[in-house]
N, C-alpha and C positions, 0 to 999 in steps of 0.2 A: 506062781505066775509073776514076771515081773511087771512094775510098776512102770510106766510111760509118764515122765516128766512134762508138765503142761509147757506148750513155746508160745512164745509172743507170736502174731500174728499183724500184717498188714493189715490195717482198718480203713475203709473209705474216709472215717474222718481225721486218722491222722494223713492221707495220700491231699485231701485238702487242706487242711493246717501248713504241710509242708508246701504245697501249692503256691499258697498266699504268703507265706518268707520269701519265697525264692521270688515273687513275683514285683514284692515290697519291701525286701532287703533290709527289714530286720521281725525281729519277735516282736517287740513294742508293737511295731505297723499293724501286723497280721494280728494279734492280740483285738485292737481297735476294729478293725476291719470285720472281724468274725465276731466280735461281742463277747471273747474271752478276757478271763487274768490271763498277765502278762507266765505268770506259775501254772496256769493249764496249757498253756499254746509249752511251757517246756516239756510237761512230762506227755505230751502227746509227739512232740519229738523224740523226749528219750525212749518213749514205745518203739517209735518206729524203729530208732538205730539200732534198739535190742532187736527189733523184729531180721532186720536184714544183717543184724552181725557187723556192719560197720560205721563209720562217723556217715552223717549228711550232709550238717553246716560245720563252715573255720568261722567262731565268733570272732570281731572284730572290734576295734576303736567305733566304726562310724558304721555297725551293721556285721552283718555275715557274707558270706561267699558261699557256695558249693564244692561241695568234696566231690570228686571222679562218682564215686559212689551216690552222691546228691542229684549231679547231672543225671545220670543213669535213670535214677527212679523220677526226676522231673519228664524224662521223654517221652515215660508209660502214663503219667499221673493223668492227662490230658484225655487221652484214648479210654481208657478205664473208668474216669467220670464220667465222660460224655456218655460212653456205653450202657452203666446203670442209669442216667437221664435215661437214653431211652428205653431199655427197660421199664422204668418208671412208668414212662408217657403210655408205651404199649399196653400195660398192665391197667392202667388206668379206662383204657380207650375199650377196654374190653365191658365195660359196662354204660359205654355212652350210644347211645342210638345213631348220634348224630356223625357221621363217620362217610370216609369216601374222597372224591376230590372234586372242587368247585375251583372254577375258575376267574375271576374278581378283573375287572378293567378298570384303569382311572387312566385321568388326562394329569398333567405331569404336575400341577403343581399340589394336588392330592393325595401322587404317588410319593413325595418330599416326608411327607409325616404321619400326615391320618392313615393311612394303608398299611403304612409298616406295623403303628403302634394297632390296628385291629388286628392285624395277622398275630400279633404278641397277645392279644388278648384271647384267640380261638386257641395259640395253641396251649395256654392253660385252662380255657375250658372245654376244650373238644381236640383232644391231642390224636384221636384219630383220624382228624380231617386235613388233606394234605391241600393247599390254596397254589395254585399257579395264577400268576400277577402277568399283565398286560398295562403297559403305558402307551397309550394312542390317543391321537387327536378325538374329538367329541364324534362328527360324523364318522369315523372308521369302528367307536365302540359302538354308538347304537345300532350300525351294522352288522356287527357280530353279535350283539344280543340279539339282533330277531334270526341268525341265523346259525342260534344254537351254541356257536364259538365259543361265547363270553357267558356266564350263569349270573355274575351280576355287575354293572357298571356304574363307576361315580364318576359325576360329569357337573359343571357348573350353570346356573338357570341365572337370566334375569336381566335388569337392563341393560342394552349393550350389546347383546347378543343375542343370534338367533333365534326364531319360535322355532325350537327343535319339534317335529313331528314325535309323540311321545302315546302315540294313540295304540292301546292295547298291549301298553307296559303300567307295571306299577310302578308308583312314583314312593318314597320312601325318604322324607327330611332327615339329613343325621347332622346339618350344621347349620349355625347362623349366621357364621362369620362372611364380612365383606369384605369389600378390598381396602387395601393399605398401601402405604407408600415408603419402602425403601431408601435408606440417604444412608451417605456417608457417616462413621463417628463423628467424625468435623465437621461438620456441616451446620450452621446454622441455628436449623430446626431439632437439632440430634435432641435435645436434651426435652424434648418435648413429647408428652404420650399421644395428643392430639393436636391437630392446626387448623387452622381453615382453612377452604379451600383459596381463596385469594391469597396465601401467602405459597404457592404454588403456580403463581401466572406468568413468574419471568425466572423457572427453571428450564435446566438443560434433559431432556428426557433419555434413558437406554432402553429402546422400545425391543418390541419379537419381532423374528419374522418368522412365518409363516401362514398358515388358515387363518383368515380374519374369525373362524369358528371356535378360536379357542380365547380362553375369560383371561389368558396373561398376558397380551399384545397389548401395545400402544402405551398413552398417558392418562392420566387422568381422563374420565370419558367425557364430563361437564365442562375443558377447559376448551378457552376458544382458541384456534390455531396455536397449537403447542410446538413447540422446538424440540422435533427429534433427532437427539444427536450423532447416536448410533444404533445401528440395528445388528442384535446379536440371535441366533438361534436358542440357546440354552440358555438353562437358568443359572448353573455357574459361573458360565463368562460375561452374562448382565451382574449380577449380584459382586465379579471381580471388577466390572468397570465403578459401581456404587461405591464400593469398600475404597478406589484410589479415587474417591472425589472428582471422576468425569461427568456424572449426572445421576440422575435419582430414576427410579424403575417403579411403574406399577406391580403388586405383589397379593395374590389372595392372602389373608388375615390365615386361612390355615396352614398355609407355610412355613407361616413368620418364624416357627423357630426352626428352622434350617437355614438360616441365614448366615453367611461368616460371619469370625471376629472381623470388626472394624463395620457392620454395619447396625445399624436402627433401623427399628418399626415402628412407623406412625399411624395413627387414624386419622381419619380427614372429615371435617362439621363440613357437609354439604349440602343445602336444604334440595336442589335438586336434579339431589340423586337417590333414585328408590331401592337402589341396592340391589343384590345378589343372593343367591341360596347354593348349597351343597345340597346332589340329590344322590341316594341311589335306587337305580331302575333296576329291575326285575320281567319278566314274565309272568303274566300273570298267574296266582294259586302257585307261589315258591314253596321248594320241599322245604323242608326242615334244615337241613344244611344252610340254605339260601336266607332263610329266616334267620340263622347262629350267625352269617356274614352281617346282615345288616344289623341286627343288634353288637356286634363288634364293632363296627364302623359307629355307630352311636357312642358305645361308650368310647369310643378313641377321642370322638368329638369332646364329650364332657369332659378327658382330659386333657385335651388342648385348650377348653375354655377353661378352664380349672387358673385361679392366679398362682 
């Protein structure tokens, strides 16, 4: 019987090794990058080019390039990874209880950070459960949670704003953060982590408009007739007015790191003011799903308080 000569073979880790060249343009990079010798990141190249019979990378002076042949297997690499992720995740989700689809509501300047990083957090530890996201004003979420819509919603509490009627939802703390104040790089106060509030009484303010219901309108809530300069709907075209040193913007503390280059986050010593809370609301007696969102939303918070 004849003998069948063993072939190299396509491996998921050289399809990523090559990946990360093509990505960062040389061996050294990708090397750094994956936490190989710069001598493993080659012979997992030279696997792969045995594996497909021809070159990948033209080394170069200042890096590599792609061979017809490099392109080619760069166009699948992408598809082919993601695929075994989910495999992965599916395989995984096969032994978690907690599985299904819940539907998560915030008001927009919670939808900036905290929301996305617990949706990262559920899907490595509940990779069965698929999250549909809703950003709406505070009164249009608590709406949809008592009418089944929304299964959990984060909304902001506290001075300033509304007694939201909250009666016969659970209430569930995931932050502490207050409100902060927005400036330009240039400005002034930039180089400051905190001010008082009297060094904020003869600014030019970029306030919201819309629902006085929602915790990101206006300036400062303790200052007495403030100068509002302009009124913009969103938070990118206030936070672009900030960045060109037109005025300074009130800002929930959990946003703060969605802010462009070219702005600062401040705190503000204001004896008074009593401050603010991140909540999320429930229905009461939440399944188990409902329970895996709000402890995701927890730990999001701790790593936004995290320095």
């Amino acid at each position: 019987m004849a003998t069948v000569e063993p072939v190299d073979e396509v491996t998921l880790e050289g399809l990523r090794v090559c990946r990360e060249i093509a990505l960062l343009g040389s061996f050294s990079a990708a090397a750094r990058s994956l936490g190989y010798s710069q001598p493993a990141i080659s012979r997992q190249v030279a696997a792969m080019e045995s594996a497909v019979g021809q070159q990948l990378f033209i080394r170069e002076v200042r890096g590599v390039n792609l061979t017809a042949a490099g392109s080619v297997l760069l166009e699948h690499a992408p598809r082919i990874l993601g695929n075994v992720a989910d495999l992965q995740r599916n395989l995984e989700s096969l032994g978690d209880s907690v599985t299904g689809r819940v539907s998560v509501g915030a008001f927009p300047a919670a939808m900036a950070v905290l929301v996305p990083l617990a949706v990262a957090h559920l899907g490595g530890e509940h990779p069965g459960l698929r999250v549909a996201l809703t950003e709406a004003a505070t009164p249009a979420l608590l709406r949809d949670l008592r009418t089944a819509r929304l299964d959990v919603v984060v909304i902001g509490v506290g001075a300033g704003l509304p007694d939201y009627d909250l009666d016969g939802l659970r209430s569930h703390r995931v932050y502490a953060g207050d409100l902060c104040v927005a400036v330009s790089r240039h400005h002034r106060l930039a180089a400051s982590a905190e001010v008082d509030v009297r060094e904020l009484l003869d600014e030019s303010w970029i306030a919201g408009t819309g629902s006085t219901a929602e915790p990101q309108f206006g300036a400062w809530p303790t200052l007495p007739d403030p100068v509002i300069r302009y009124r913009l709907r969103g938070w990118p075209a206030r936070l672009g007015m900030v960045a060109a040193g037109l005025g300074i913007c009130l800002l929930p503390e959990l946003a703060a790191r969605s802010v462009p280059a070219g702005v600062a986050v401040l705190r503000v010593r204001d004896a008074g003011w009593s401050g603010r809370a991140t909540l999320a609301l429930t229905r009461e007696d939440p399944a188990p799903s409902l329970t895996a969102v709000v402890a995701a939303l927890r730990a999001a918070a701790g790593d936004i308080a995290a320095p």
